[in-house]
C-alpha positions as CSV (number, residue, x, y, z in Angstrom):
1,X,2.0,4.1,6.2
2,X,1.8,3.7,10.2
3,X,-2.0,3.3,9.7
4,X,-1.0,0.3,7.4
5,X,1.2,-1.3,10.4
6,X,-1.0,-0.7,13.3
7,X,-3.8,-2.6,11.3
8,X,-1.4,-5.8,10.7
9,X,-1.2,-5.0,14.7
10,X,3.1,-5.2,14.2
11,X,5.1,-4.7,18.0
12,X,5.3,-0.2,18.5
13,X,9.3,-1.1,18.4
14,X,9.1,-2.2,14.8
15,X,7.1,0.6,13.0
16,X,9.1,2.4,10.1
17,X,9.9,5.7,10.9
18,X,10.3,8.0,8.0
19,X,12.4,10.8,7.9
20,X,9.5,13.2,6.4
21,X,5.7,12.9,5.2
22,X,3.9,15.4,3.1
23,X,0.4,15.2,3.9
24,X,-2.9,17.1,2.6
25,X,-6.5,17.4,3.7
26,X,-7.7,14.6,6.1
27,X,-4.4,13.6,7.1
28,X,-3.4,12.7,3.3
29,X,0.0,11.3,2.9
30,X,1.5,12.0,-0.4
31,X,5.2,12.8,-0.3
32,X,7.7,10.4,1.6
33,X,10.9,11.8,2.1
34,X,13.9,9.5,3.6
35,X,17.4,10.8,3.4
36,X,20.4,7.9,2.8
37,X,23.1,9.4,4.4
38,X,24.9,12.7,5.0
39,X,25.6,15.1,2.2
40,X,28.5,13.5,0.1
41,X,29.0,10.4,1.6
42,X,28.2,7.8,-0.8
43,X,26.8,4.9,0.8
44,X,25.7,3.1,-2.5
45,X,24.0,0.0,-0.3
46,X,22.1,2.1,1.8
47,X,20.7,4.3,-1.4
48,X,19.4,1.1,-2.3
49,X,18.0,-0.2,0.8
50,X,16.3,3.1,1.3
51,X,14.9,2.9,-2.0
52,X,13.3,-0.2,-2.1
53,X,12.0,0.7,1.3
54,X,10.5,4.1,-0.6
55,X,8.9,2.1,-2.8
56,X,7.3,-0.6,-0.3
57,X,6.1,2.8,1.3
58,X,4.6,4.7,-1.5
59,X,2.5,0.7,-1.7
60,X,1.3,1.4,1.8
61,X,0.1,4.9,1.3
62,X,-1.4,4.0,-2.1
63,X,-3.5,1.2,-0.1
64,X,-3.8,4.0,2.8
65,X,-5.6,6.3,1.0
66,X,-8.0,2.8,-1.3
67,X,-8.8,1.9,2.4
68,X,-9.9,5.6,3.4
69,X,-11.7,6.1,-0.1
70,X,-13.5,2.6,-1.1
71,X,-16.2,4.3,-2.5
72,X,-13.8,6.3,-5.1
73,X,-14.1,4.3,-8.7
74,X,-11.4,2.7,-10.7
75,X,-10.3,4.9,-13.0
76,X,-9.9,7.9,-10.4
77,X,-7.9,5.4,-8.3
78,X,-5.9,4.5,-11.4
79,X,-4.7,8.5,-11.6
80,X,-3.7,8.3,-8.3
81,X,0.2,8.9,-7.6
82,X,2.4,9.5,-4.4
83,X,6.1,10.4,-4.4
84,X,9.4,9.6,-3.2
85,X,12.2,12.5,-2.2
86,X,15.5,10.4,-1.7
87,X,18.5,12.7,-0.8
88,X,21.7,10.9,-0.8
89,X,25.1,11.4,-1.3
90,X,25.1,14.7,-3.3
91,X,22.1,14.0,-5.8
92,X,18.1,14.8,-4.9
93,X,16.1,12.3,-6.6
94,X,12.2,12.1,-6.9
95,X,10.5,8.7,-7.6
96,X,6.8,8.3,-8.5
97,X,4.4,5.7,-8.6
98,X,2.1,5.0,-11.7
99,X,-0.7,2.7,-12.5
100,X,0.4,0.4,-15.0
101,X,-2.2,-2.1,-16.1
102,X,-3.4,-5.2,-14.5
103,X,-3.6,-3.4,-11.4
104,X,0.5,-3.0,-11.1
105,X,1.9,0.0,-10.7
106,X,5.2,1.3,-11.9
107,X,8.3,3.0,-9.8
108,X,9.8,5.7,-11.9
109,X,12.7,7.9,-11.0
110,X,10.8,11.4,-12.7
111,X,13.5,13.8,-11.7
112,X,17.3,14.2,-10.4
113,X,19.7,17.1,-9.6
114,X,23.0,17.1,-8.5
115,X,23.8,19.2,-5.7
116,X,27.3,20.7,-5.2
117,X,29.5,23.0,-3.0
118,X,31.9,23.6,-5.4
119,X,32.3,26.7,-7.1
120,X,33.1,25.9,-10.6
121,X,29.6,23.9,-10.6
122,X,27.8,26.4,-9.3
123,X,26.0,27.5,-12.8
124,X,25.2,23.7,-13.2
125,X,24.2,22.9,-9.7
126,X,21.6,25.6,-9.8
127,X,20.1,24.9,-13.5
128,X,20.0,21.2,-12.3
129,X,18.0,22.8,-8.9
130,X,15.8,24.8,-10.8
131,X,15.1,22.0,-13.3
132,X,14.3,19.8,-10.1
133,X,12.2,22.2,-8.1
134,X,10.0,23.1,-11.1
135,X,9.4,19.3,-12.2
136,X,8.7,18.3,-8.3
137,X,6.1,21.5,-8.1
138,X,4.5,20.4,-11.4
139,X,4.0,17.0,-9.8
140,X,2.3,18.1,-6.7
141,X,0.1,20.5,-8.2
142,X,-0.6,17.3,-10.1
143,X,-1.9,14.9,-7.0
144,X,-3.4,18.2,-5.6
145,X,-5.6,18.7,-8.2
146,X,-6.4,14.8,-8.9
C-alpha cells in the first residue's frame, strides 16, 4: 500500500497508516488489519469509513503485488486474493477480494464472529471464534499456496 503512495509521490504527512499488515516472502503484503474502534463501542460511521478504506487498500496491494510480478500471466493473477481483518465494536469480520470478470473484482465479507465478555455467551462466543479462526486459516493457507 505505501509503495502505491510513494510512487503517486503524495506529501509523507498524508500516507495511510494501517493499523496491521501481514506480509510473506519479498515483503508480500496480504492481510490488512484496521480496527474501528474500542471493544464494544459501536461507532457504526466509522465501521464504514474504515471499510471502504479496507477495500481501497486491498486495490493497492492487489496493484502492489501486478507491479512487483508483470511477468506473472492472467489467469494466476486472476486467483490472486488479499484480505481484510476489521475488528469493531464486538464482532471480527474478514473481507476478501475476488476476481470477478472484466477485470473487476469483488469485496466479500467471508467470515464473522461475535466476540463477548459475557458469561451466558460464552459457549456461542467460542463456537463463533472457532468457526472464525478455522475459516481465516483456510484462507491463508489459500494465498500461501497460490
Amino acid at each position: 500500500m505505501s509503495k502505491q503512495v510513494k510512487t503517486m509521490k503524495v506529501d509523507h504527512r498524508k500516507i495511510y497508516k494501517a493499523d496491521g499488515i501481514v506480509r510473506i516472502n519479498d515483503d508480500l503484503e496480504l492481510i490488512l488489519v484496521e480496527t474501528a474502534g474500542p471493544f464494544r463501542k459501536e461507532d457504526a460511521c466509522k465501521t464504514a469509513f474504515d471499510n471502504s478504506k479496507g477495500m481501497f487498500a486491498l486495490l493497492a496491494m492487489l496493484k502492489t503485488i501486478a507491479d512487483k510480478y508483470y511477468f506473472a500471466s492472467c489467469q494466476s493473477f486472476k486467483k490472486l486474493k488479499v484480505l481484510y481483518l476489521q475488528p469493531s465494536d464486538c464482532y471480527l469480520r474478514l473481507w476478501q477480494t475476488n476476481y470477478s470478470k472484466n477485470g473487476h473484482y469483488e469485496y466479500i465479507r467471508v467470515a464473522k464472529a461475535v466476540v463477548s465478555e459475557e458469561e451466558k455467551a460464552e459457549e456461542a462466543c467460542l463456537c463463533s471464534l472457532n468457526q472464525f479462526t478455522m475459516k481465516m486459516k483456510v484462507r491463508i493457507e489459500l494465498l500461501v499456496i497460490q
